[in-house]
C-alpha positions in Angstrom: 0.0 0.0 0.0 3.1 2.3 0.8 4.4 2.3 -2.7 0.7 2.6 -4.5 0.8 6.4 -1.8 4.3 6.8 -3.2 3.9 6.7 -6.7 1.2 9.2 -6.1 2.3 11.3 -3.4 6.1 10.5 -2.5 6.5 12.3 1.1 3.3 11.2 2.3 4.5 7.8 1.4 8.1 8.1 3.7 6.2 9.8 6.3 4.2 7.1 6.9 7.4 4.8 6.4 8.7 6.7 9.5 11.3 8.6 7.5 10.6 12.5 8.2 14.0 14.0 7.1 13.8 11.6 3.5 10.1 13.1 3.5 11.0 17.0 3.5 13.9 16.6 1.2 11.4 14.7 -1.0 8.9 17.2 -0.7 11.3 19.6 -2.1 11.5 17.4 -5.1 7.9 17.1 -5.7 6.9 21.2 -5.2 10.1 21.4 -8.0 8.5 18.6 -10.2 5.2 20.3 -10.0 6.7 24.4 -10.8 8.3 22.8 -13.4 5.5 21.1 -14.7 3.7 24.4 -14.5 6.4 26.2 -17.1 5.8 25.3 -20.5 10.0 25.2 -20.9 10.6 23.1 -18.7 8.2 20.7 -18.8 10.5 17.4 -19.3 12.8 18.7 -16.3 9.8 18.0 -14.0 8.5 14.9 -15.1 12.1 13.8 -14.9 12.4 15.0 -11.0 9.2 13.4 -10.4 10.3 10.3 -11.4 13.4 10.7 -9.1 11.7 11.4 -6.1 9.1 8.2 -6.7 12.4 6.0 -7.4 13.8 7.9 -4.0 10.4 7.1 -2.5 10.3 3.2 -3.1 13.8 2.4 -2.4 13.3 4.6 0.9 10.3 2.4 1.7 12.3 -0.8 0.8 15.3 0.1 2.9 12.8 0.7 5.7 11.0 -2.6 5.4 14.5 -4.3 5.0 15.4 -2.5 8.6 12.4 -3.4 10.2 12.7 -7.1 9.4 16.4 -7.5 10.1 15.6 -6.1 13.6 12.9 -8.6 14.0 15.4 -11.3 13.1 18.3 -10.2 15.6 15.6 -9.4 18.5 14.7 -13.7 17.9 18.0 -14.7 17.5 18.8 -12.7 21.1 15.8 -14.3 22.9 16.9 -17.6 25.2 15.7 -20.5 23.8 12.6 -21.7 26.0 
């Protein structure tokens, strides 16, 4: 469900992902993508930083998932057999 929110709205997506500081600098990316959208001239440009901050977005999201699951495996490899 994160990366269906992140292909649409990137910094929603890595706020919900727990990742505020990756959220504002993606934020900035998006309000560029969408200015640039807005000037004829430059059209391309913000289609192009769109797409980075959705790639930025997922592999964010991924690393994040990746985090939380390698935690879950030390924490049970810690634990005292019972």
């Amino acid at each position: 469900m994160l990366y269906l929110i992140g292909f649409f709205c990137s910094p929603l997506a890595l706020l919900l992902a727990g990742k505020p500081f990756q959220a504002l600098a993606n934020f900035v990316l998006y309000i560029l993508s969408i200015v640039c959208w807005i000037t004829i001239i430059f059209h391309h440009a913000g289609f192009l930083l769109w797409g980075i901050g959705v790639l930025h977005a997922v592999l964010a999201i991924s690393d994040a998932r990746e985090d939380r699951r390698m935690r879950r495996i030390i924490a049970s490899r810690d634990r005292p057999p019972t």
